[in-house]
C-alpha positions as CSV (number, residue, x, y, z in Angstrom):
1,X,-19.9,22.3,21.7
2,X,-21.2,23.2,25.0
3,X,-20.2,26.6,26.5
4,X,-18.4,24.7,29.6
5,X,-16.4,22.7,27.2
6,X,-15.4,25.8,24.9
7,X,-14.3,27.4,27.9
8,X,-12.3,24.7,29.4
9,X,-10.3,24.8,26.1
10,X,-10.0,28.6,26.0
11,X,-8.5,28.5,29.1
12,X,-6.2,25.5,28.7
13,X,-2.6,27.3,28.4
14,X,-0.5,26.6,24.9
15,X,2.1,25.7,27.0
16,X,0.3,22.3,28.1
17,X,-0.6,21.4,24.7
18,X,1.7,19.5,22.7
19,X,3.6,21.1,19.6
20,X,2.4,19.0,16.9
21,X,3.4,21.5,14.1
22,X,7.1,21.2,14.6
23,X,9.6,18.6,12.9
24,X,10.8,15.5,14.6
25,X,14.4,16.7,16.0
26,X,17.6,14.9,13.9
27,X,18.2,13.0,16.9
28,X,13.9,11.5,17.0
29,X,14.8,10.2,13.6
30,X,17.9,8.5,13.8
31,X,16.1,6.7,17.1
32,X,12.7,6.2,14.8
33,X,15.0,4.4,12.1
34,X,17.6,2.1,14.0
35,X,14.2,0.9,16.1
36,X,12.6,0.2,13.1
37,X,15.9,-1.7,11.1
38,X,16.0,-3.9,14.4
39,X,12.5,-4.9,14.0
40,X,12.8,-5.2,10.5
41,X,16.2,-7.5,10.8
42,X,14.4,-9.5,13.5
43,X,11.4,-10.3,12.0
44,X,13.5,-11.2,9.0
45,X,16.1,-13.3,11.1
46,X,13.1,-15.2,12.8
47,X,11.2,-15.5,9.5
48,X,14.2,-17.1,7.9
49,X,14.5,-19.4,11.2
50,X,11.0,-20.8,11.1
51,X,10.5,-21.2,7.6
52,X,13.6,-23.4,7.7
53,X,12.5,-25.6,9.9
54,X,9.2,-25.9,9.4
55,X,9.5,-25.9,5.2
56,X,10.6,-28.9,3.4
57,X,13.6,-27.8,1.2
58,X,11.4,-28.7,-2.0
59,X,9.3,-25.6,-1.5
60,X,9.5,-22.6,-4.3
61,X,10.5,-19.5,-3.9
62,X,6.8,-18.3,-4.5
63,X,5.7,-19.8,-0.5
64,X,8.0,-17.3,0.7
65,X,6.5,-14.3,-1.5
66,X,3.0,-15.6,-0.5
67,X,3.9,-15.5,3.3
68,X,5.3,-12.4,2.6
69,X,2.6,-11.1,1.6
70,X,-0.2,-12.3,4.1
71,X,2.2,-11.2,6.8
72,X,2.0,-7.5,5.2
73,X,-1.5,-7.6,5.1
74,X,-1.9,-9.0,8.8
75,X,0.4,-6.2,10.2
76,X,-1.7,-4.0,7.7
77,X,-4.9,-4.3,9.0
78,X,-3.4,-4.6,12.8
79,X,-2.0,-0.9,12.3
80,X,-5.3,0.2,11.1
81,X,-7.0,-1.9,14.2
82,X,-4.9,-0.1,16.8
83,X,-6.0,3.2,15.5
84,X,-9.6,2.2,16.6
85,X,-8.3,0.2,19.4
86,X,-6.6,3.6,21.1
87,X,-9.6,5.7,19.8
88,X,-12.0,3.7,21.6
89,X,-9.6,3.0,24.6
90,X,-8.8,6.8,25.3
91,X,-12.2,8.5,24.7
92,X,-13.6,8.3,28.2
93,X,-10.1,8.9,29.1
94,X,-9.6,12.6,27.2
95,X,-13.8,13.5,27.7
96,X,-13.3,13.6,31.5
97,X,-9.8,14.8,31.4
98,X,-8.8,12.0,33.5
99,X,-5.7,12.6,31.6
100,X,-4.3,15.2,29.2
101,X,-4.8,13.5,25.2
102,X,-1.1,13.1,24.5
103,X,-0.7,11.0,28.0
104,X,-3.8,9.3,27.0
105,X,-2.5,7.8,23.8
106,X,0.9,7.3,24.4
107,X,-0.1,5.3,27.7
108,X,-2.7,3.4,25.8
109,X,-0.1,3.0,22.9
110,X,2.3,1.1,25.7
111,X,0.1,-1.0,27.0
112,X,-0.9,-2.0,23.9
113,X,2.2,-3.0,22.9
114,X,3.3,-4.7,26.1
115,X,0.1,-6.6,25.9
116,X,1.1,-7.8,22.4
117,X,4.3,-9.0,24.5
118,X,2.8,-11.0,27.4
119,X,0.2,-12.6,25.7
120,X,0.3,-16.3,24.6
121,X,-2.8,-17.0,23.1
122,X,-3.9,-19.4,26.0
123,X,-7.4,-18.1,25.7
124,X,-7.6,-19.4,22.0
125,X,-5.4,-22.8,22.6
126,X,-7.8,-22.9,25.7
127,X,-11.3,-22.9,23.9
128,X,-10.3,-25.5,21.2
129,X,-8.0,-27.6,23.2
130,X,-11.2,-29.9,24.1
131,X,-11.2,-31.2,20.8
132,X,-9.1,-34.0,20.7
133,X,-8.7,-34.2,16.5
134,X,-6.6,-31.4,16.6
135,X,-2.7,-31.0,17.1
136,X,-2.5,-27.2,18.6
137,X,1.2,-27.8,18.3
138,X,1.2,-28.4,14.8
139,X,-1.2,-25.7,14.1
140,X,0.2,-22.4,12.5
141,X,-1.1,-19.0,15.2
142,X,-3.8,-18.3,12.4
143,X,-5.5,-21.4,12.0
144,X,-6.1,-21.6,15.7
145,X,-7.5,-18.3,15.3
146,X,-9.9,-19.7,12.4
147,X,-11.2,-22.4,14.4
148,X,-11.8,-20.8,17.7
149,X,-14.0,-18.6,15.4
150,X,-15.9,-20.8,13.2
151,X,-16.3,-22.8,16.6
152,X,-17.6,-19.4,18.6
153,X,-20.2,-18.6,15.5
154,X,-21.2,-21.9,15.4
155,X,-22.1,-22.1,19.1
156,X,-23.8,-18.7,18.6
157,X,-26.2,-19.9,15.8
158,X,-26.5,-22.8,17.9
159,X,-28.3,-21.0,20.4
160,X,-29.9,-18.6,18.2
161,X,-31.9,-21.3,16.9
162,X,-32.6,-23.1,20.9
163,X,-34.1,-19.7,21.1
164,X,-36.3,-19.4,18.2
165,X,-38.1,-22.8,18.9
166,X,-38.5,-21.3,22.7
């Protein structure tokens, strides 16, 4: 660590920097928990919702477990992802000290999350809605997802091969 930078954080007052080392007060709990039994109840409520009316009534039990499953794995690896996602959106952010850390990833955390809001996935439905074998409407969010890709690598080895024969 440079000498500059060991003295910038020498001279940063305790005050400024947040209390990490303390417990979450009774009151940041109770909060923490009824926000996360609403998202709970309403990803259950719209689960139950879709599955009925997109599932003929003939289906097993073991369709829901398996759903339940890849959804757990999905919002598994996109907790994971948003760690990287905040680490590499905040860096330049905390190195200048544009910001103070704290304000860094709580701001990046929100707009993070009200990007997951506003989007639509009109990018995706845009880049395969040229192809006129497939129903988007019919399509579930991840096999959208799977085509635009095998459609993007495809086009890339596409032209990595017009450029070998250059």
């Amino acid at each position: 660590m440079s000498s500059v930078a060991a003295d910038t954080l020498l001279a940063t007052p305790a005050s400024s920097r947040p209390m990490l080392d303390r417990k979450p007060s009774r009151s940041t709990i109770i909060a923490f928990l009824v926000l996360l039994l609403i998202g709970v109840g309403y990803t259950g409520y719209s689960l139950v919702n879709d599955i009925g009316g997109a599932m003929p009534h003939r289906m097993t039990m073991l369709s829901f477990l398996l759903l339940g499953l890849a959804l757990l794995i999905a919002l598994g690896f996109e907790f994971v992802n948003g760690f990287h996602d905040t680490a590499n959106a905040v860096a330049t952010v905390i190195y200048t000290h544009s910001l103070p850390p704290h304000v860094a990833v709580v701001y990046s955390g929100a707009l993070n999350f009200f990007g997951v809001l506003v989007s639509s996935g009109a990018v995706a439905f845009g880049i395969v809605a040229f192809t006129p074998e497939l129903d988007l409407a019919q399509m579930l969010p991840i096999a959208v997802v799977i085509t635009v890709v095998a459609r993007l690598a495809a086009f890339a080895a596409l032209r990595a091969a017009a450029r070998k024969e250059r």
